[in-house]
N, C-alpha and C positions, 0 to 999 in steps of 0.2 A: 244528455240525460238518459238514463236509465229506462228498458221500455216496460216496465213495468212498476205498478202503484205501490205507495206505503201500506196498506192493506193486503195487496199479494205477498208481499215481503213479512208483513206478521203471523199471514198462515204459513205459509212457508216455513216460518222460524216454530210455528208450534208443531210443525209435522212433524218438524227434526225430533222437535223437544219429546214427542209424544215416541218415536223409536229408542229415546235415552233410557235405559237402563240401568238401575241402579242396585250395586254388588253390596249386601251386608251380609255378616255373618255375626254368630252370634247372639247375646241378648244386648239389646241399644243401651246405651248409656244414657244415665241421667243428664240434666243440666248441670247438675251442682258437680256430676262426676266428670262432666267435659270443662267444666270451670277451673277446675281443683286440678287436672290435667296441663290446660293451657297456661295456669295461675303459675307452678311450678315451672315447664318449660322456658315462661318467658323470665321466671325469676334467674333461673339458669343463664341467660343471653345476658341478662344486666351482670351477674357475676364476673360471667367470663370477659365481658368488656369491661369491666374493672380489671379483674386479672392482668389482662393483656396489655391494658392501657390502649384501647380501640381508638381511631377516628372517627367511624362511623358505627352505630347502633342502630340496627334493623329487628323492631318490636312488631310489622306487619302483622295484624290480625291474632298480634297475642292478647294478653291481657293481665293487668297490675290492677293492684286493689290501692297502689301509692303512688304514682309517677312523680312526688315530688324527690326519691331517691335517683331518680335520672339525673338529676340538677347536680346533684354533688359529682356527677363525672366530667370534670371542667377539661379534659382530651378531647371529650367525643364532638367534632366539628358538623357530622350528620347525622340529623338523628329521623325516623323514621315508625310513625304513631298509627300509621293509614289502618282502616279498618280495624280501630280498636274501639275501649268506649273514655278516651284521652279525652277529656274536658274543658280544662282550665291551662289555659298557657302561663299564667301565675308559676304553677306548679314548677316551670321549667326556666323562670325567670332570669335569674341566675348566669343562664346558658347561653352570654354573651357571645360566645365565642364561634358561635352554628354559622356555618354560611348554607347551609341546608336543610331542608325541614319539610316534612312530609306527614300531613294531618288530613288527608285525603277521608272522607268517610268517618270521622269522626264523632265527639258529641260538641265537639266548638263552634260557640256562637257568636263569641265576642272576640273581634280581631286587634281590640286594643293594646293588647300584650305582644301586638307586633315589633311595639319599640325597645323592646329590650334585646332586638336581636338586627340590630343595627349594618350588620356584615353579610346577611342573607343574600347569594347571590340567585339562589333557586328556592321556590317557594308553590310547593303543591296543596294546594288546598280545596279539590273536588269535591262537590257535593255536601257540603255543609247550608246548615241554615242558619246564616251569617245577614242580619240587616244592613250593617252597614261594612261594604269594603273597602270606602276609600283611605282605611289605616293604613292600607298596603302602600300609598302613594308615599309614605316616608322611606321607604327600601329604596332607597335612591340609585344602590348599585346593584339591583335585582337583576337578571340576565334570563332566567326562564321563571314562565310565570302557570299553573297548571290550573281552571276555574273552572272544569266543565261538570256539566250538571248542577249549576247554580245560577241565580237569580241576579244579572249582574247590573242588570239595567242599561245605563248610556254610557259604566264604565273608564268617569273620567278623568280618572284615577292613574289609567294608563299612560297619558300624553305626559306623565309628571316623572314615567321611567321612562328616563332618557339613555339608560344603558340595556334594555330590554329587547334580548333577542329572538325569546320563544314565546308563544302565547298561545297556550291551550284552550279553546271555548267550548270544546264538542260538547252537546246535549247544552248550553248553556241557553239562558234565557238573556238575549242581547236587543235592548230596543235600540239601540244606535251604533254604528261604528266610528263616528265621527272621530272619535278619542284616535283613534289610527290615523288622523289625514296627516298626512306630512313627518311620520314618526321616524326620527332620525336613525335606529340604529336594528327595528326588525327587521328579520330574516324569513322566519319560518312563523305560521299562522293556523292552529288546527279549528273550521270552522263546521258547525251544524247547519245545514242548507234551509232548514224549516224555519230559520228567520227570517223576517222580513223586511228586514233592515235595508238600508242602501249601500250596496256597497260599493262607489265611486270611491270612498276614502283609500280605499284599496290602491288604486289607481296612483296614488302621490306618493306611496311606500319608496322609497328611492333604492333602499336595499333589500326590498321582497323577492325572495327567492323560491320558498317555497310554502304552496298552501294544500292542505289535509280538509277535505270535504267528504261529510256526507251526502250521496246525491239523492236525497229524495225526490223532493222538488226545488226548482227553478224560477223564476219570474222571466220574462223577456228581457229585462233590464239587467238582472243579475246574472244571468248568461252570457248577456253583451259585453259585461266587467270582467267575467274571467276567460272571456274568445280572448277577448285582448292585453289579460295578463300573459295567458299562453303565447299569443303571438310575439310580446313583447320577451318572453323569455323564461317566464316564470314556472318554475314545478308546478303543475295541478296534478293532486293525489289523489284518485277518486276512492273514498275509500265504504266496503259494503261487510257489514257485521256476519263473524261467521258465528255459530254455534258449536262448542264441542263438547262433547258426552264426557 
């Protein structure tokens, strides 16, 4: 454990923040003239992966006033929406053919449009406010799974990918791990330590290789689970947020 508290660790990250300086020059731009900016550029990325005939499409934090023009590019096998204001998976319905898909940060709420994308082998979808996820549990041949900073519950959704080797939860909101006991084919597990959860399922991983922690805090219990993944073999990553200007 770390020797010091989750509250030393937020001043800390403010002091940083409070030395961050920030370079403009200039007079600031409107909204509508950073829109109108991003609106074109990202228009430009769809072109050019038309042009090209792309596999992958990375829209990351741009912005469409249409995304149902994405649909008609039946090439592109990844497509990539994260930090945009991407809504409706309708839109991209179509896009049978994605084994890839990145809506991280989104505005999707509804994951039922998961089933038109049947071949997904990776599937990011951070930080949405999503009521119900266990649509995901039809992706049968999912392989990495990304959920953190979401509301996931008891997640049991997970014991139903049986081809699932990554599983991102950092910041997630997990009241069980249960769904983990005995899961035939993970590897690697990114997990937020401020849950409470028990983590013995842990323990029956057969192929647990490595796990990604934040160390906030610990329980005695949940200590004792990963002394002895460590000793048994297992990567622990401890991992602590940096800040950069």
């Amino acid at each position: 454990m770390l020797p010091f508290t989750r509250p030393a660790l937020f001043a800390a990250a403010l002091t940083v923040l409070s030395a961050c300086q920030l370079e403009t020059g200039g007079a600031p731009q409107s909204f509508e003239e950073m829109q109108a900016e991003r609106l074109v550029a990202t228009q430009a990325k769809v072109q050019s992966c038309r042009d090209s005939v792309c596999g992958r499409l990375n829209l990351d934090s741009g912005y469409l006033e249409d995304y149902a023009q994405v649909a008609e590019l039946d090439h592109v096998t990844a497509f990539m929406a994260s930090f945009t204001d991407f809504s409706d998976l309708a839109d991209i319905a179509s896009m049978v053919q994605l084994d890839e898909l990145h809506i991280g940060r989104t505005q999707v709420t509804d994951l039922s449009g998961l089933s038109n994308f049947p071949n997904l082998t990776l599937l990011h979808a951070q930080d949405l406010r999503v009521q119900d996820y266990d649509e995901i549990a039809q992706l049968r041949g999912l392989q990495e799974l990304a959920l953190g900073g979401s509301e996931v519950g008891d997640m049991i959704f997970v014991s139903k990918l049986t081809a699932l080797q990554s599983l991102n939860l950092s910041r997630a909101e997990v009241s069980s791990l249960e769904a983990l006991r005995r899961h035939p084919s993970l590897e690697k597990l990114d997990l937020d330590l401020s849950t409470e959860a028990d983590f013995s399922p842990l323990l029956t991983i057969p192929g647990l290789k490595e796990i990604f922690i934040t160390p906030w805090s610990l329980s005695e219990e949940q200590q004792a689970v990963i002394d002895t993944l460590e000793a048994k073999g297992v990567t622990v990553m401890r991992e602590v947020a940096v800040i950069v200007c």
